[in-house]
KETIMAR-472641 format. One record per residue (C-alpha): residue in three letters; x, y, z. Coordinates in pm, 1 decimal. Each point is the difference from the previous one (the first is absolute). Example, Ala and Ser with C-alpha at 12.3 -4.5 7.8 and 13.67 -1.06 7.14 Angstrom:
REM residues 2
<r->ALA; px->1230.0; py->-450.0; pz->780.0>
<r->SER; px->137.0; py->344.0; pz->-66.0>
This chain:
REM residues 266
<r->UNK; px->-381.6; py->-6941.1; pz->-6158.7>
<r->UNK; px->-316.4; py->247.0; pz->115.4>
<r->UNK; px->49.2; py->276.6; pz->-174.7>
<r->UNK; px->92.5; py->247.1; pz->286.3>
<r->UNK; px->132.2; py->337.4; pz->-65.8>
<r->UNK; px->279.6; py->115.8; pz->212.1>
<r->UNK; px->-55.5; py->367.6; pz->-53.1>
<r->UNK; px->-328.6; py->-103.0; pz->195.8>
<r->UNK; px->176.9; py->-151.6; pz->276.3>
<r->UNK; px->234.0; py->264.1; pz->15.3>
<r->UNK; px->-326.0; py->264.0; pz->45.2>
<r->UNK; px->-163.0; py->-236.9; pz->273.6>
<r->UNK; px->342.6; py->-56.3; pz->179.6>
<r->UNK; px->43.2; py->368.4; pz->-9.3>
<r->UNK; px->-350.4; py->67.1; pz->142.7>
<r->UNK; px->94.2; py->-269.6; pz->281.0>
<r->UNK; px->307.8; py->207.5; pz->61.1>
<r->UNK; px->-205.8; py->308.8; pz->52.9>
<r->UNK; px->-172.5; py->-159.9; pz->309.1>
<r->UNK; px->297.1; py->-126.9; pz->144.4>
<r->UNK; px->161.1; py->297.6; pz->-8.1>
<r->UNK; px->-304.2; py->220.8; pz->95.7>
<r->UNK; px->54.5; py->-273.6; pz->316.1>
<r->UNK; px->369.7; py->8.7; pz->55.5>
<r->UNK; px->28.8; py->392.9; pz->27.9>
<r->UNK; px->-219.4; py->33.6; pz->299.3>
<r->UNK; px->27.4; py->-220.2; pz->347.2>
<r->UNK; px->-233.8; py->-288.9; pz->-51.5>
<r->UNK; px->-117.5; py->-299.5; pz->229.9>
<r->UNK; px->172.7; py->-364.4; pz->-41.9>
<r->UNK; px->-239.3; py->-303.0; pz->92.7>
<r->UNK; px->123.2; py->-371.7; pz->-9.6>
<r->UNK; px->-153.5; py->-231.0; pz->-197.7>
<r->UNK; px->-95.7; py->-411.7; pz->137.1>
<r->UNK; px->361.8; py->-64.7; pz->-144.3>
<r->UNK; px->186.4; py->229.8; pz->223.6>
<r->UNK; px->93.2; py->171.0; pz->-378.7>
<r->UNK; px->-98.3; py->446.9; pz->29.7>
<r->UNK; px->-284.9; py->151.3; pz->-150.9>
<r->UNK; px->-58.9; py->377.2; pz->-114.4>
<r->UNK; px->-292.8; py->228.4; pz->-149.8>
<r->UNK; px->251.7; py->15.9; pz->-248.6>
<r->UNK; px->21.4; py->-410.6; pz->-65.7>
<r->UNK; px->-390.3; py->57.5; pz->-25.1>
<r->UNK; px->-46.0; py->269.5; pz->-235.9>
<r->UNK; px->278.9; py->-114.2; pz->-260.3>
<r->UNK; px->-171.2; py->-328.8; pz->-26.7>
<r->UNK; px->-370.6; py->97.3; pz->-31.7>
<r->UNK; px->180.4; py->264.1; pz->-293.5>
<r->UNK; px->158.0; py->-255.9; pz->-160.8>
<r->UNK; px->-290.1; py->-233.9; pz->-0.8>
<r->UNK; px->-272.5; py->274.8; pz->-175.3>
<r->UNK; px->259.4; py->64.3; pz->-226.3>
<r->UNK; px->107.0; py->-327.0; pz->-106.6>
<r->UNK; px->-399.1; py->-126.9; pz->52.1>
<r->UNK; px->-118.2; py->328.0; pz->-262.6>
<r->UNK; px->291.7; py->-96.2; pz->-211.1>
<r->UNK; px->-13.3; py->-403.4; pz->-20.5>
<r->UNK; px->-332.7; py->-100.4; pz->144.9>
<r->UNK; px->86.6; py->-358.9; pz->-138.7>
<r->UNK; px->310.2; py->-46.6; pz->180.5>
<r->UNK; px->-44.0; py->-70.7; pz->387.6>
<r->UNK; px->199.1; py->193.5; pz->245.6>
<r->UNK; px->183.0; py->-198.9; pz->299.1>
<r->UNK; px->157.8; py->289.8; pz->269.8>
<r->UNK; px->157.2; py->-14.2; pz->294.9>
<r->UNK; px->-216.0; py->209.8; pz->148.8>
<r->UNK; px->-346.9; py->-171.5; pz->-168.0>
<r->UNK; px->-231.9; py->-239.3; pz->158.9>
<r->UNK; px->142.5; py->-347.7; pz->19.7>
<r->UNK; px->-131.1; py->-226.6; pz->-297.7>
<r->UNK; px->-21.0; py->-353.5; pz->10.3>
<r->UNK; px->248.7; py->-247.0; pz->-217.0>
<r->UNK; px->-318.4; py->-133.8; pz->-123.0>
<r->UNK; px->-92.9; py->345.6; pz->-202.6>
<r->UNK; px->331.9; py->76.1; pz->-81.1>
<r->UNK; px->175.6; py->-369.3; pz->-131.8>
<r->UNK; px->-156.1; py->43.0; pz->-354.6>
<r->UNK; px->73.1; py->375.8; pz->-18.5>
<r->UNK; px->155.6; py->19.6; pz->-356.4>
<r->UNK; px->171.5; py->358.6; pz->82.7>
<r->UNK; px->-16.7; py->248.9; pz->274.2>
<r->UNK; px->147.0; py->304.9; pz->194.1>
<r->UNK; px->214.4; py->-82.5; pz->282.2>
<r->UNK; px->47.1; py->342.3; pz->154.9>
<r->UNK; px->164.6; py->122.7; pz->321.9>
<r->UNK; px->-150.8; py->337.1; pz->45.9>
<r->UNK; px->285.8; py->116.7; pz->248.2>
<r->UNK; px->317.8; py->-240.5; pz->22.4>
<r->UNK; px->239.0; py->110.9; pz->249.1>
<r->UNK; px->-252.8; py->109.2; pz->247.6>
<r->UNK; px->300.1; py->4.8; pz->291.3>
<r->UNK; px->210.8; py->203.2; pz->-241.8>
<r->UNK; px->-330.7; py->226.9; pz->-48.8>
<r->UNK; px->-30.4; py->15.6; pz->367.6>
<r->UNK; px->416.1; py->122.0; pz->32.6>
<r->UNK; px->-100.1; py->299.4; pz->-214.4>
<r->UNK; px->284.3; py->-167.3; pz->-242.4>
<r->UNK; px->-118.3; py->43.8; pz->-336.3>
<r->UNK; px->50.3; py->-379.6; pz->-86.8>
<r->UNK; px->-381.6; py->-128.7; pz->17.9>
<r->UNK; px->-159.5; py->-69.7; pz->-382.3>
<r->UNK; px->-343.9; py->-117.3; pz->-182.3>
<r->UNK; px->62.7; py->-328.9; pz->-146.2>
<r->UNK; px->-220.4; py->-140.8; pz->-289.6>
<r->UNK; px->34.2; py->-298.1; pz->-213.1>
<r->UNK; px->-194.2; py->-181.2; pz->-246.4>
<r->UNK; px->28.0; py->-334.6; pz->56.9>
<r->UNK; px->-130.0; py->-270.4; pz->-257.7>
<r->UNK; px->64.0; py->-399.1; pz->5.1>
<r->UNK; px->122.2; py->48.8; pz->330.1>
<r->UNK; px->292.5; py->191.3; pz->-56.6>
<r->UNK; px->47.5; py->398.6; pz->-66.6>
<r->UNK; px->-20.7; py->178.2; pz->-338.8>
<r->UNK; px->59.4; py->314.2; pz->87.7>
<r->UNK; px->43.8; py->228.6; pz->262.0>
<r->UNK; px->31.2; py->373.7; pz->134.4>
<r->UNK; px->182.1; py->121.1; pz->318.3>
<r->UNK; px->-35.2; py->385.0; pz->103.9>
<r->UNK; px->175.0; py->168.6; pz->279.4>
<r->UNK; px->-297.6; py->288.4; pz->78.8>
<r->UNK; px->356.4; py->196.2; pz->203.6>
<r->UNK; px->245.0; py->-96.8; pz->-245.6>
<r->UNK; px->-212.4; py->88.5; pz->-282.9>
<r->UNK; px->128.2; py->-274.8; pz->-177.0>
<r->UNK; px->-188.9; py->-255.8; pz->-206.8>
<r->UNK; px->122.8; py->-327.7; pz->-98.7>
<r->UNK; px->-133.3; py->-248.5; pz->-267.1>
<r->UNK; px->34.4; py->-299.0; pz->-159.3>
<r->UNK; px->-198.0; py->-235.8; pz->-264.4>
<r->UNK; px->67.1; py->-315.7; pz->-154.8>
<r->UNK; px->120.5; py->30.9; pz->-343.8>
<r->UNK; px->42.3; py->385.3; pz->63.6>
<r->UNK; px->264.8; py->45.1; pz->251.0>
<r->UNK; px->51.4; py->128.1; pz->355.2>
<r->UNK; px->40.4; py->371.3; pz->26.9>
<r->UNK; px->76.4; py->336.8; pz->231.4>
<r->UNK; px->-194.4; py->348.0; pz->-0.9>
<r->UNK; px->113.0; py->261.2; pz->228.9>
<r->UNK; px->-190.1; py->280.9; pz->80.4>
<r->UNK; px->-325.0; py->-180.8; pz->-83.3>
<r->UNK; px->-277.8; py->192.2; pz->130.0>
<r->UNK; px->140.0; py->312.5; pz->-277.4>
<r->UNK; px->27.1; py->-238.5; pz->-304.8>
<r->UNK; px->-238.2; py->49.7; pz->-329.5>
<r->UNK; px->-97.2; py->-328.2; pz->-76.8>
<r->UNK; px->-248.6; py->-19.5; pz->-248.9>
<r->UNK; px->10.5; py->-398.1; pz->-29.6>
<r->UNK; px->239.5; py->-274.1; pz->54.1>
<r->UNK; px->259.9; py->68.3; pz->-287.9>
<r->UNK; px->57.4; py->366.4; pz->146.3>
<r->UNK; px->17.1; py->-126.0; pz->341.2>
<r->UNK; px->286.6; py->-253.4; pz->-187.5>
<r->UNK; px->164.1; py->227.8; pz->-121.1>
<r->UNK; px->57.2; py->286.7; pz->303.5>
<r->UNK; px->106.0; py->-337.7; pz->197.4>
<r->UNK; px->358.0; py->-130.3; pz->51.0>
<r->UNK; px->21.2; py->-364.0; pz->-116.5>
<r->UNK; px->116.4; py->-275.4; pz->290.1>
<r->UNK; px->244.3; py->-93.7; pz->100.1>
<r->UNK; px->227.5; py->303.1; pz->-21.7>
<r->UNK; px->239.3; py->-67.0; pz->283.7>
<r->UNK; px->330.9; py->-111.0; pz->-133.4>
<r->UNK; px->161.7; py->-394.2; pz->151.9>
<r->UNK; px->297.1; py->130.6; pz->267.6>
<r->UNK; px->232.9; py->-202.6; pz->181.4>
<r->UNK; px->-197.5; py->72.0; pz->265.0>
<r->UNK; px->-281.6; py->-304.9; pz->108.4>
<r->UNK; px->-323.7; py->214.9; pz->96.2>
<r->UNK; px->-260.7; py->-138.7; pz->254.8>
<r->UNK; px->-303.8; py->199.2; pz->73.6>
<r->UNK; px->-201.4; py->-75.0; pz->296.3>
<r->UNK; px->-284.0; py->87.4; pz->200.0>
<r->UNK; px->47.0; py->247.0; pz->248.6>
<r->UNK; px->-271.5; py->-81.6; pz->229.9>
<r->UNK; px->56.1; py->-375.6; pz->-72.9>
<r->UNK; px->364.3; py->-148.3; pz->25.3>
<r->UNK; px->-10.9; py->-349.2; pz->75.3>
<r->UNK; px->275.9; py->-270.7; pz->110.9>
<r->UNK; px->-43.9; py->-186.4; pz->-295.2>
<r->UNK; px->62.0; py->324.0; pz->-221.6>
<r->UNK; px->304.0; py->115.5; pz->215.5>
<r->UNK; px->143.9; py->-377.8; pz->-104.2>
<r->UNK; px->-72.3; py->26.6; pz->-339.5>
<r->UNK; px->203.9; py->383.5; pz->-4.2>
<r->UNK; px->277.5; py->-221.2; pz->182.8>
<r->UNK; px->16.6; py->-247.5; pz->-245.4>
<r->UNK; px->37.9; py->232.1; pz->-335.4>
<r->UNK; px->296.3; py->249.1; pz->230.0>
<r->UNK; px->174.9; py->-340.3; pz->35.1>
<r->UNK; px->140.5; py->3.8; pz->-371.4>
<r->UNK; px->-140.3; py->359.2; pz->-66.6>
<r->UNK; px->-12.5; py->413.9; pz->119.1>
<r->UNK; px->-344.9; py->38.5; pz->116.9>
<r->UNK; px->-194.3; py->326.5; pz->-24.8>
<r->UNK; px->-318.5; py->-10.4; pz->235.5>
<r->UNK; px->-266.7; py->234.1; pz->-62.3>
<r->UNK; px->-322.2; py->41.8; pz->231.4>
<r->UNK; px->-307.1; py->58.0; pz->-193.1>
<r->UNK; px->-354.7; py->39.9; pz->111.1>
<r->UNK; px->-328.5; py->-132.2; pz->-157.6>
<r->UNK; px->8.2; py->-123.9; pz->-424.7>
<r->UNK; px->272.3; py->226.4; pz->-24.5>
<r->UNK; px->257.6; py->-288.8; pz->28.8>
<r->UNK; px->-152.1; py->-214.8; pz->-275.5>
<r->UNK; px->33.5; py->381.5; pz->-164.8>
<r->UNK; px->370.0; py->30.4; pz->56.1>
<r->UNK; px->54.3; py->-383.2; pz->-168.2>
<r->UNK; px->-195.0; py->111.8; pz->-280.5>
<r->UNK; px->206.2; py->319.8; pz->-39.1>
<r->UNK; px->327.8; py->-208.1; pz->10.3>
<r->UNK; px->123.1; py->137.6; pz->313.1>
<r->UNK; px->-53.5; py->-299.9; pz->226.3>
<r->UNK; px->124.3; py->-341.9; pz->-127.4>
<r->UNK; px->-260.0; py->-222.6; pz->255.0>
<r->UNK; px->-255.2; py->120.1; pz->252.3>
<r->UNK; px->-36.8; py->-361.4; pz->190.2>
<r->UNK; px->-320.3; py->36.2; pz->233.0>
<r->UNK; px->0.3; py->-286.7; pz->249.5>
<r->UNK; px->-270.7; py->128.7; pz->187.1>
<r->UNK; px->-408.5; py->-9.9; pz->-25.6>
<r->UNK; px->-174.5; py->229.4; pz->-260.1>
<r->UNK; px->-328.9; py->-11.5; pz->-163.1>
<r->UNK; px->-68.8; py->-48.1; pz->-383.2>
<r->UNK; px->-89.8; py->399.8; pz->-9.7>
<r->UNK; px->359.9; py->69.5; pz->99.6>
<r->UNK; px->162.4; py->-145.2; pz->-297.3>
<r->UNK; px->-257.5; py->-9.0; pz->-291.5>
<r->UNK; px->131.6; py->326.6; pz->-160.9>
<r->UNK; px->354.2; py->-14.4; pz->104.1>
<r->UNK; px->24.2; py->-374.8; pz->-207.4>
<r->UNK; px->-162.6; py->118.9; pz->-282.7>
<r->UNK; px->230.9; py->318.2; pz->-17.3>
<r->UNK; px->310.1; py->-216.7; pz->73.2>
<r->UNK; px->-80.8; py->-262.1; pz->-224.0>
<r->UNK; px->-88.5; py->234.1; pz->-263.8>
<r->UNK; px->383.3; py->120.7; pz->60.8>
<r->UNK; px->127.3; py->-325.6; pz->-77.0>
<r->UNK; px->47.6; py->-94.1; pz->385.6>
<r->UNK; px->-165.6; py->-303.0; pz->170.4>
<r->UNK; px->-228.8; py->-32.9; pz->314.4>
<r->UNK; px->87.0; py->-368.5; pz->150.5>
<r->UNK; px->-156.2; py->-177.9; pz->273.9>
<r->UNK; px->272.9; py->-75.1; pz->238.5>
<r->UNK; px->-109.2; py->-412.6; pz->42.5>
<r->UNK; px->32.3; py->-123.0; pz->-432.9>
<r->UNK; px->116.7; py->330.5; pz->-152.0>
<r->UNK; px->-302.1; py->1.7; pz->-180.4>
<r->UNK; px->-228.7; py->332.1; pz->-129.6>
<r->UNK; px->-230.0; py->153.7; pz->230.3>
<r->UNK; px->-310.3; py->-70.1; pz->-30.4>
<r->UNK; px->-343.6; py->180.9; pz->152.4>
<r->UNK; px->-382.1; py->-74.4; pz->57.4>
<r->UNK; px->110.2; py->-275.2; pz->228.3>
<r->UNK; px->-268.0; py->-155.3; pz->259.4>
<r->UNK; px->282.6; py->159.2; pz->265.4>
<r->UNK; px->75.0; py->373.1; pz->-70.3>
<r->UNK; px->283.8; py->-1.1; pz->265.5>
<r->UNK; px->315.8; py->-40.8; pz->-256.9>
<r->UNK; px->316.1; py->-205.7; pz->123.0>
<r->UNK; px->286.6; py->109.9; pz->6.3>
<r->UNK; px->156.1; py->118.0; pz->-373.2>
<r->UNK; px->315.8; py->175.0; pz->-150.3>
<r->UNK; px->39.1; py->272.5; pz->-314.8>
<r->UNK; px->271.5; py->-19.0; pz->-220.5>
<r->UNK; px->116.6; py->201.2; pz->-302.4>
């Protein structure tokens, strides 16, 4: 694994966060991209952040955004490890004034994700996981004194802390609800008591990681930026990130970015 220092994620998600939100508290124009998909200044300046700070931090490792020029398979197929960062994920949430939008950032390496950070600029609320380490919670992020990543460790809570209930919990999108994910809800509240809980952006691979959602099935389009972090946190808390067609692992750097359709499990 590159060795990439959380502590230095957390600072460039944080510095991310403090465009967003210099965005989000004052009324700002919404443009639509070729894919019909929103588009802010705040979508803009998170990612150019996030891409000088992860650039001045790990020249070597190449940087694939959401917001970035497209690159071709060709340049990319061979990449041994990169950043797969969504600058702004929940733009729609962002948009709602909701407080559920994040920065996303994984490291991915053989094609599948090593480690990952999720902030919540509103929530304050950083979330982080890395294999071999562990998936973990820090609340009130932006005030922490972290002077590396054992200190940053140790002010975190440890996931999952979430207790198993009687209770089955889904989490699903709330700007995405499909047929196919209203069946699968039928099908569990057939033999169990369903909790459904609407949840915007990364936050729902969040709220599996936590323990306080059993699956978040998403049987609907997303891109490889909107699930990088939120596998590498989940795995990292023992849960599993299957593609809905073999149950296999998810996998990224794919010749198609568009991912198929995919369910998280604790």
């Amino acid at each position: 694994m590159a060795d990439v220092s959380l502590t230095k994620l957390l600072q460039i998600s944080l510095d991310a966060g403090r465009e967003i939100l210099d965005v989000y508290k004052k009324d700002f124009d919404v443009e639509t991209k070729d894919d019909d998909s929103p588009l802010t200044e705040a979508d803009q300046r998170a990612h150019h952040s996030i891409v000088r700070g992860l650039q001045e931090a790990y020249s070597e490792v190449p940087v694939l955004s959401e917001e970035g020029s497209e690159i071709p398979y060709d340049d990319r197929k061979d990449w041994p490890a990169f950043f797969l960062v969504d600058p702004l994920d929940g733009t729609k949430e962002f948009i709602k004034k909701n407080g559920e939008f994040t920065v996303n950032i994984a490291l991915i390496e053989g094609q599948y994700p090593v480690a990952g950070v999720i902030y919540a600029p509103a929530l304050d609320t950083f979330y982080f996981g890395k294999e071999g380490l562990g998936a973990f919670k820090l609340e009130q992020a932006s005030q922490a004194d972290v002077t590396g990543d054992e200190t940053l460790v140790a002010q975190s809570v440890r996931l999952p802390f979430a207790e198993q209930g009687d209770v089955v919990n889904v989490v699903a999108s709330r700007s995405h609800m499909s047929e196919e994910t209203e069946a699968f809800i039928d099908g569990i509240r057939r033999e169990n008591e369903v909790d459904v809980v609407s949840a915007g952006s990364s936050l729902k691979f969040c709220l599996v990681a936590e323990g306080k959602a059993d699956y978040y099935p998403r049987y609907a389009p997303t891109m490889e930026w909107d699930t990088g972090a939120g596998q590498a946190i989940v795995e990292a808390a023992g849960g599993n990130v299957l593609r809905y067609e073999d149950d296999e692992r998810f996998y990224y750097n794919r010749e198609n970015l568009k991912n198929g359709w995919f369910l998280v499990k604790k």
